[in-house]
C-alpha positions as CSV (number, residue, x, y, z in Angstrom):
1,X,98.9,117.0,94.0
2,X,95.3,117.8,93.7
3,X,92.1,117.2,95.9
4,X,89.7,114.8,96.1
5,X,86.8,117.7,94.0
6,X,89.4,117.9,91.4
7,X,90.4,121.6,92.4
8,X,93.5,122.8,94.3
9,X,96.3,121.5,91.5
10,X,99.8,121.7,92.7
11,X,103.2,120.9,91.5
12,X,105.5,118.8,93.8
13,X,108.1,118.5,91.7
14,X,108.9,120.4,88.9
15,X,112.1,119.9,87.3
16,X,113.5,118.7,84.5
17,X,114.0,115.1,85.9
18,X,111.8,112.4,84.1
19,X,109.9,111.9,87.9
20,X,106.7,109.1,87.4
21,X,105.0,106.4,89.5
22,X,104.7,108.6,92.2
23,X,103.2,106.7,95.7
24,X,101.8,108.4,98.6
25,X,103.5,107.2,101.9
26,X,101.6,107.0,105.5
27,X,99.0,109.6,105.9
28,X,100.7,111.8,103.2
29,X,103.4,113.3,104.3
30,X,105.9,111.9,101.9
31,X,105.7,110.3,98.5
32,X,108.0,108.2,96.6
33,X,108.8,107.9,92.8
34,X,110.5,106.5,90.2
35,X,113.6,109.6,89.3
36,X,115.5,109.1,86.0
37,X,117.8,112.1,86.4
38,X,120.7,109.6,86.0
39,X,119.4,108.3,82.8
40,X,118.2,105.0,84.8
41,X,115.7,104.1,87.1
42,X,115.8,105.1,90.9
43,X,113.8,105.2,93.4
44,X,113.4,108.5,95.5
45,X,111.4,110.0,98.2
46,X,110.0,113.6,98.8
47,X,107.9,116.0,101.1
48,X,104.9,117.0,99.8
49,X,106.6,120.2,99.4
50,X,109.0,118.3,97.0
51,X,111.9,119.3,99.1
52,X,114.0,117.1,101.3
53,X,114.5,114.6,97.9
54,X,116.5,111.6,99.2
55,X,117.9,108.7,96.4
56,X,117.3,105.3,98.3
57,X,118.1,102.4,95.7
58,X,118.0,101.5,92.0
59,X,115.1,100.4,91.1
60,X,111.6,100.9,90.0
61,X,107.4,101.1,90.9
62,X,108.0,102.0,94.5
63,X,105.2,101.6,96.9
64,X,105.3,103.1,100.2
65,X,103.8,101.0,103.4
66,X,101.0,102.3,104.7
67,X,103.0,102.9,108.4
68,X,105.1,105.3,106.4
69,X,107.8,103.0,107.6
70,X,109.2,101.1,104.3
71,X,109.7,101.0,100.7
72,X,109.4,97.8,98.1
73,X,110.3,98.2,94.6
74,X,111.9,95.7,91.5
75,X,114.8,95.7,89.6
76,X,115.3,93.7,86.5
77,X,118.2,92.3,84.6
78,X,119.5,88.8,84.9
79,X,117.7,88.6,88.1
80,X,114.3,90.1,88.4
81,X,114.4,91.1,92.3
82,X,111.8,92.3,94.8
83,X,113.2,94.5,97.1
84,X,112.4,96.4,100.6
85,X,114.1,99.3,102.3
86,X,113.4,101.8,104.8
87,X,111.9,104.9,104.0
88,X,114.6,107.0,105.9
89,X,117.1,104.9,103.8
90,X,119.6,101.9,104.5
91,X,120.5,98.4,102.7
92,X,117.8,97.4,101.0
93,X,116.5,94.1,101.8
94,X,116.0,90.8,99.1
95,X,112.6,89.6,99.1
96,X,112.0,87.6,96.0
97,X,114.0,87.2,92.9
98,X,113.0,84.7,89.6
99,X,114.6,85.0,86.1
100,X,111.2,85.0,84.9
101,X,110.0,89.1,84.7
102,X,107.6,89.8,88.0
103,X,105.3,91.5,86.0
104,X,104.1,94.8,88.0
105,X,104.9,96.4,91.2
106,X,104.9,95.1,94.3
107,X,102.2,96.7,97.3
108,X,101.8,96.4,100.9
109,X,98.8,94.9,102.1
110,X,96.8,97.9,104.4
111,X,98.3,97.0,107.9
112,X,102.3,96.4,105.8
113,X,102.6,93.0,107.3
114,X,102.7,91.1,103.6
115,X,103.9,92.2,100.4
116,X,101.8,91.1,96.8
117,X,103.2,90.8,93.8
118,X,102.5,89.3,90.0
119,X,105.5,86.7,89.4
120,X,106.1,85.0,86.0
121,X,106.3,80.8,86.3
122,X,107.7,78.8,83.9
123,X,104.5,76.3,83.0
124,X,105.8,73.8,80.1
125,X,106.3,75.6,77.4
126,X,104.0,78.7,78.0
127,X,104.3,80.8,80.4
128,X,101.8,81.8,83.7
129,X,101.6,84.9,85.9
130,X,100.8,84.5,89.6
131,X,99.9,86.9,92.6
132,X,102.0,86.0,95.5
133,X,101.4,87.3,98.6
134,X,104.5,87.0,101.4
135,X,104.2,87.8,105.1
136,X,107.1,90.0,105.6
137,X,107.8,88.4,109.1
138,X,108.1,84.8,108.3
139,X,108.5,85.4,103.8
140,X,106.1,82.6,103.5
141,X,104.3,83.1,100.1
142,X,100.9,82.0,98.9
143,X,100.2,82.4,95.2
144,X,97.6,81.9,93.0
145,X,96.8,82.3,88.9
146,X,96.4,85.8,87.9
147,X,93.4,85.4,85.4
148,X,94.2,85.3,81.7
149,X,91.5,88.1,81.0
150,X,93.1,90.5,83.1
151,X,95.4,93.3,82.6
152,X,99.2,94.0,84.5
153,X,97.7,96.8,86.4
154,X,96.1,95.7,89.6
155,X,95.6,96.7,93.6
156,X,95.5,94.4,96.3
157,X,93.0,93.7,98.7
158,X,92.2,91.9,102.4
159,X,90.6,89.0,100.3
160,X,91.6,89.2,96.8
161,X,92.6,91.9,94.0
162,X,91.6,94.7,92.0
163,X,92.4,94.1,88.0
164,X,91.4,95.4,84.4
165,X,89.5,93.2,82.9
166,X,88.2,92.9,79.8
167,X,85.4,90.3,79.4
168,X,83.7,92.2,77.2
169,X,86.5,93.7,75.0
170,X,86.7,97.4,77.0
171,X,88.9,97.7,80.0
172,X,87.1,98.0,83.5
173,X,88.1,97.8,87.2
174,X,86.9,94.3,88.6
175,X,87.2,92.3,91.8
176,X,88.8,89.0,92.1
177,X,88.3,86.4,94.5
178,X,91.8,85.4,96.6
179,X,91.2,82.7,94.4
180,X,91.6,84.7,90.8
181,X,88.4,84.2,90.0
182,X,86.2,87.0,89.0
183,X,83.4,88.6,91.4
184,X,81.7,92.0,90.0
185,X,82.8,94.6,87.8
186,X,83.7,97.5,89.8
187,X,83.2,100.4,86.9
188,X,80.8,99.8,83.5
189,X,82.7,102.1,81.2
190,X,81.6,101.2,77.7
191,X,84.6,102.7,75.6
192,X,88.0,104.4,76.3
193,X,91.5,103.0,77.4
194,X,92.2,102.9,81.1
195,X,95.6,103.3,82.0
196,X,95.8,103.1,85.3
197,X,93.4,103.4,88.9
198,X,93.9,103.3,92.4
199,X,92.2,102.9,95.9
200,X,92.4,106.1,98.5
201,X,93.9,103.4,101.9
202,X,90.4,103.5,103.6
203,X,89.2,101.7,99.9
204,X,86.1,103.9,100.0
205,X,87.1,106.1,97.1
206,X,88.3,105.0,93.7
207,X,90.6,107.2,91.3
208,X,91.3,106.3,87.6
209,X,92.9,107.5,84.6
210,X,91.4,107.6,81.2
211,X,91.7,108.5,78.2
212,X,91.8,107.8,74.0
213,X,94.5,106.2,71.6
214,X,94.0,107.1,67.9
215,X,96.6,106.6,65.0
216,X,95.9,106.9,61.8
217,X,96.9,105.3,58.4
218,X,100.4,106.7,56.9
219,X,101.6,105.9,52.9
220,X,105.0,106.8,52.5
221,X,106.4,106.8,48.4
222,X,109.7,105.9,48.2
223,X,111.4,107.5,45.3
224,X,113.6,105.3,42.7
């Protein structure tokens, strides 16, 4: 946990559990998290304290309604399978399921009435991803083409999506039209990976993570 200056660092949970896509729920007074403590994927909530840990399903990339309220997350396997349950714990709840992989995590639009999502669809012999967008009340689902020059990671917005994109060969945040069509470049980084960004829930602050891949060459003699 850190502030919004970059000072202020805190651990929330520090164990030896392999603990990662961490969500904020609410107004920030839990998170949940992808826990691999039983060599699997499970989805788990928290304080921000990192006490009162609760297990609520198998599963994976959590995100946390903004009301606090509920969780959605994906499992794969035969099925790929979108899933809601609520934060306090309970049955989980089928959303979506497609033999073709979803792609990313699903998120709650700002007032958690609809779910979005990247599906996979079957198009001849290729295949296409898709952002679907399903109203929780009535699971009617609009989709639309996720554009070819865009990366997995993404964020949903009121009238379209967040995505990387790289036009120009180096990854940066753009906005996308409920359509899939491209409307400005949000950063203008001109080198460097991006690995992943997200939206503070008023979407007037931006927070990304950056950073460098380098490998280098190896020749390995192999004695007779």
């Amino acid at each position: 946990l850190i502030n919004q200056d970059g000072i202020g660092k805190s651990s929330i949970l520090n164990d030896v559990n392999s603990n990662e896509n961490a969500r904020a729920c609410g107004e920030g007074g839990n998170l949940v998290y992808t826990s691999r403590r039983s060599k699997k994927a499970e989805v788990w909530t928290a304080d921000l304290n990192g006490r009162s840990q609760k297990y609520l399903a198998d599963g994976n990339f959590p995100d946390c309604s903004p009301d606090g309220q509920w969780v959605a997350f994906f499992t794969t396997g035969a099925e790929n399978i979108i899933w809601n349950v609520p934060i306090r714990g309970g049955t989980p709840e089928r959303l979506a399921t497609s033999n073709v992989p979803p792609g990313w995590s699903p998120l709650y639009s700002r007032d958690s009435k609809s779910i979005s999502y990247l599906a996979g669809v079957k198009k001849g012999d290729g295949l296409q991803t898709e952002v679907r967008t399903m109203d929780l009340a009535s699971h009617a689902v609009h989709a639309v083409p996720y554009p070819k020059d865009a990366a997995g990671i993404w964020r949903k917005e009121e009238k379209g999506f967040f995505a990387l994109g790289y036009p120009n060969g180096v990854p940066n945040v753009w906005s996308y039209s409920a359509e899939g069509k491209p409307v400005k470049a949000i950063t203008d980084f001109k080198y460097d990976a991006v690995y992943d960004f997200d939206f503070s829930r008023d979407g007037k602050s931006l927070a990304i993570i950056r950073g460098q891949s380098s490998s280098d060459p190896t020749l390995i003699r192999i004695g007779k």
